[in-house]
C-alpha positions in Angstrom: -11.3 -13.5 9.4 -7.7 -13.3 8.4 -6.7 -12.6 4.8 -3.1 -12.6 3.1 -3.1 -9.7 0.3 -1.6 -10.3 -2.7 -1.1 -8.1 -6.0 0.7 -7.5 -9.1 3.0 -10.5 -9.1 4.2 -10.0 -13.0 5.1 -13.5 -13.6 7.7 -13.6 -10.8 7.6 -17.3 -9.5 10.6 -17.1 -7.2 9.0 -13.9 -5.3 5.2 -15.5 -5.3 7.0 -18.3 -3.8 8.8 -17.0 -1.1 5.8 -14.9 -0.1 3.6 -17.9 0.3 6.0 -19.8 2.5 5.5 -17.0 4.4 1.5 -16.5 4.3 2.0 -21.0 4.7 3.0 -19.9 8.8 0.3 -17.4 9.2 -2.9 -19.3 9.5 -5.1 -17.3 7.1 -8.5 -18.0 6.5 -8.0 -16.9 2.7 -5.6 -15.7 0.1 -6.6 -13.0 -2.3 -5.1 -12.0 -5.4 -5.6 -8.7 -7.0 -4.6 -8.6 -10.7 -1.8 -7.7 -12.9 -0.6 -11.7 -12.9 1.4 -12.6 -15.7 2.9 -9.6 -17.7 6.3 -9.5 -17.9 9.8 -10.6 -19.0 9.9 -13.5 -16.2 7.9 -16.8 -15.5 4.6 -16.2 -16.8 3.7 -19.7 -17.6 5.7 -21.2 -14.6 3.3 -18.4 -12.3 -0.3 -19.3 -14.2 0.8 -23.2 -13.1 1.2 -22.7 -9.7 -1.4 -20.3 -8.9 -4.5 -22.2 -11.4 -3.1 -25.2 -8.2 -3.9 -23.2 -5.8 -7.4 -21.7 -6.8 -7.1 -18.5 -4.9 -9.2 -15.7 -4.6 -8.5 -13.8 -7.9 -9.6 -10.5 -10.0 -8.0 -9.6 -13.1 -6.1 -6.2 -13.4 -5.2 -3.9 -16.6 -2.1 -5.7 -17.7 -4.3 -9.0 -17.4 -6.8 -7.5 -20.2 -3.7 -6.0 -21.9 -1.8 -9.5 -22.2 -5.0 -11.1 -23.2 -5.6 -8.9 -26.1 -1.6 -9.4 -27.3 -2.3 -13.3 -27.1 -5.2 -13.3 -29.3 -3.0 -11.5 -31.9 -1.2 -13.0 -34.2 1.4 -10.5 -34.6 2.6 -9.5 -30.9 5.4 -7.5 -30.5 7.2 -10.2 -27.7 9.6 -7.5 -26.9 7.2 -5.9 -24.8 6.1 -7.3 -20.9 2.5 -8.3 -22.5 4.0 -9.6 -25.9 6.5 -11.7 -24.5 3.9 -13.3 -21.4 1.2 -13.8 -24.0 4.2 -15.8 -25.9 4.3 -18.0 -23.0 1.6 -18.9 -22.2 -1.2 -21.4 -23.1 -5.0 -21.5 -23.7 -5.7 -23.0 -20.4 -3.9 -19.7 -18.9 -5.6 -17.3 -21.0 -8.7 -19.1 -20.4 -8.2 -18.5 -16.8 -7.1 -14.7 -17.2 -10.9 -14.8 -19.3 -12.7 -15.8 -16.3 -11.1 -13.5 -13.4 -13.4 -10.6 -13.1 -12.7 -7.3 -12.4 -13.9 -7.0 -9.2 -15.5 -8.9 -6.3 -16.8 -9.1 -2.6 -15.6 -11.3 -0.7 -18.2 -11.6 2.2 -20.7 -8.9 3.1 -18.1 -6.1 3.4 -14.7 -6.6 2.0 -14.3 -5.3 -1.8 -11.7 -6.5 -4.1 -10.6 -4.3 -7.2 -7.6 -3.4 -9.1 -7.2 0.2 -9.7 -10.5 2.2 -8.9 -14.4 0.7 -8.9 -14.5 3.0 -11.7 -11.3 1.9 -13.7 -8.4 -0.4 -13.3 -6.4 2.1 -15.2 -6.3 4.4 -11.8 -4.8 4.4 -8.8 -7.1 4.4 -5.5 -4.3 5.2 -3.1 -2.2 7.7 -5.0 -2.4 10.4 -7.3 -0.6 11.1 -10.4 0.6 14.8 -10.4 1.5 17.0 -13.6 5.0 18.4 -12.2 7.3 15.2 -12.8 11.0 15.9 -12.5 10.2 19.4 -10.6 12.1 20.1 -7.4 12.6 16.3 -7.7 9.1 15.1 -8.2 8.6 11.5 -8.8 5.0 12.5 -10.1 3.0 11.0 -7.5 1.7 11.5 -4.2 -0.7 10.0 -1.6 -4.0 10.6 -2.7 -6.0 12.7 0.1 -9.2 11.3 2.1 -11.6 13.6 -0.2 -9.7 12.1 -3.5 -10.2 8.2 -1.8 -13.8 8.6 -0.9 -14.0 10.1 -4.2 -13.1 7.3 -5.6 -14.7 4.7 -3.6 -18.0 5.7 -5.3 -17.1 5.8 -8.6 -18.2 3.0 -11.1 -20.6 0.4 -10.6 -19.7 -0.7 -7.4 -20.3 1.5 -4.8 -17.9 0.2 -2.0 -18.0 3.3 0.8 -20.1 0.6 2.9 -17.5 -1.6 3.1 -15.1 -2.0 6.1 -12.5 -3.3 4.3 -11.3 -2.5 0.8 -8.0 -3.9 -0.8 -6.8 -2.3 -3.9 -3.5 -2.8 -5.7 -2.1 -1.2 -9.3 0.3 1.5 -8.1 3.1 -1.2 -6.5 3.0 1.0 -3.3 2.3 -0.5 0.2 0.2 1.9 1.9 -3.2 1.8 4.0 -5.7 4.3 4.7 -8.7 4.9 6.5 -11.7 6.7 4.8 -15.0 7.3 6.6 -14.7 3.9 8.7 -13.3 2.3 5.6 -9.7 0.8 5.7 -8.1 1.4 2.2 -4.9 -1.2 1.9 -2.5 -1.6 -0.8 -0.4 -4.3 -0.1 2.3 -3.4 -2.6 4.1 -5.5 -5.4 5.1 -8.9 -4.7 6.8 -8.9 -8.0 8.1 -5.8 -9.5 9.0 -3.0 -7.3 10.1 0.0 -9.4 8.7 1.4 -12.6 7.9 4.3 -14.5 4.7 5.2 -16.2 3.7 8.1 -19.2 -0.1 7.8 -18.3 -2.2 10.3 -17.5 1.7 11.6 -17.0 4.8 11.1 -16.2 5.6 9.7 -13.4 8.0 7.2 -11.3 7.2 4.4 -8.7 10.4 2.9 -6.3 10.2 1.3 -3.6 13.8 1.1 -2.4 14.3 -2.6 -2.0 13.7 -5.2 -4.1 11.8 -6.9 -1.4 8.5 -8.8 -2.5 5.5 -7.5 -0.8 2.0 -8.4 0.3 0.2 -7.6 3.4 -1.5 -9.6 5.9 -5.0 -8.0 7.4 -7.2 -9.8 10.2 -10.3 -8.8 11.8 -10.3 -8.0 15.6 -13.9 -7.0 16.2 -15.5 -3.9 14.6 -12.1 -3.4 13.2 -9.4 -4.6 11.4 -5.9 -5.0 12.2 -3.3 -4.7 8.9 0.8 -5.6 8.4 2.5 -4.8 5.6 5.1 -7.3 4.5 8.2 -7.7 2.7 10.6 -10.8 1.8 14.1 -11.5 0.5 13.7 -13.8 -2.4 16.2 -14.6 -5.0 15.9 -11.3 -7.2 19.7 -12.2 -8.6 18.2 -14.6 -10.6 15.1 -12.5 -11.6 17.6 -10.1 -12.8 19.7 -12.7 -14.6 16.2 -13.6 -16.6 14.8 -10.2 -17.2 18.3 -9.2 -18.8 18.6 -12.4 -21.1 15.3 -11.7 -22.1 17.0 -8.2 -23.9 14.8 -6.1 -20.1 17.6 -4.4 -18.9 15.6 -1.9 -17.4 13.5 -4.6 -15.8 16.6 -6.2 -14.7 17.6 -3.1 -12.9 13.9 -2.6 -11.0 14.1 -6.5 -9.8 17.9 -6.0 -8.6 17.6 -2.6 -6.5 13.7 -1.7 -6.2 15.0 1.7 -7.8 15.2 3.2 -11.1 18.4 4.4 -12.6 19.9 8.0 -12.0 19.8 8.7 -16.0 16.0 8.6 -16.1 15.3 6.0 -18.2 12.5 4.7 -18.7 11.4 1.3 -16.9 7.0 0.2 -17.9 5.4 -2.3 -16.1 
């Protein structure tokens, strides 16, 4: 079996499509999806449209639940990423966010989730850390094998059993291997800085402004993973983050960075 990975696209049709031409070369078996879809200052209607087409295999992340609960108001503040996607788009697309679940297998031993099995509010891969801006701590580190397994078994779903586990949240590309389990974030494919308050500070950039996914394929007992990164047209990204009044989303889509003067950039 051979899977292209997909997560937190944020409404950014131009980087969704350049990663699919990509994945369109490689043969895959299936294309999974892994949540935070639409929220954003970008294309979230444009995004829904081309990916409700292509029926993939989809779970719903935070900002998902978050952008949902924004359209069903009828005062949303459309200055922020939520406000302004649920502005956007239609019933069909929030019907569509309404039916993505949280989670999923996808065969006997490959688990799907978000964040955590316990939360999509968590990272699986990283750990938030409580010195921010110390000795020039972004807040955040790679979480250790005790804190993955940890995590594994938390919630409902008890994955450990799994051989494959794809997780996404965090932005980072990064794999891991846990007690026989291979852990894989594939990264962003649409947003690849930001900064976060919660459960504290801390800061996520990946140096380039690159789309991501990752590509993972089964050779065996085990499985073989690539992570992946394309150019797409992020000028124009930028253009329509900063007529939208995100400058600070402008500046993550152009450089993959966060400015030097610490301001803040929220997914």
């Amino acid at each position: 079996m051979k899977i292209a990975v997909l997560s937190d696209i944020h409404g950014n049709l131009p980087a969704l499509k350049a990663v699919l031409d990509e994945v369109e070369g490689e043969g895959v078996d299936a294309v999974v999806n892994l949540g935070d879809i639409l929220s954003g200052p970008l294309m979230p209607a444009e995004t829904a449209e081309l990916l409700l087409a292509r029926d993939f295999v989809t779970i719903a992340g935070n900002q998902d639940r978050a952008l949902l609960a924004q359209w069903q108001r009828a005062d949303r503040d459309v200055g922020g990423s939520d406000g302004y996607a649920a502005s956007q788009i239609g019933a069909q697309h929030a019907q569509w966010l309404r039916s993505l679940p949280p989670s999923r297998w996808l065969g006997e031993d490959v688990f799907l989730v978000h964040g955590t099995p316990g939360s999509d509010l968590k990272y699986l891969l990283e750990t938030v850390t409580p010195d921010f801006g110390l000795h020039g701590s972004t807040g955040l580190r790679a979480a250790s094998s005790e804190e993955i397994a940890s995590r594994l078994g938390a919630g409902e779903e008890d994955c450990r059993h799994a051989s494959l586990v794809l997780c996404g949240h965090s932005h980072v590309p990064r794999a891991a291997m846990v007690d026989g389990t291979l852990v894989l974030n594939p990264g962003s494919v649409g947003l690849q800085a930001y900064d976060d308050e919660e459960p504290a500070r801390h800061r996520v950039r990946n140096g380039t402004p690159h789309a991501r996914y990752a590509v993972v394929e089964r050779r065996g007992a085990c499985w073989n993973a690539r992570l992946c990164s394309v150019a797409y047209d992020w000028d124009g990204m930028q253009q329509l983050a900063a007529n939208c009044g995100r400058h600070d989303w402008a500046y993550a889509l152009a450089t993959g960075n966060l400015p030097a003067d610490g301001s803040t950039i929220a997914a």
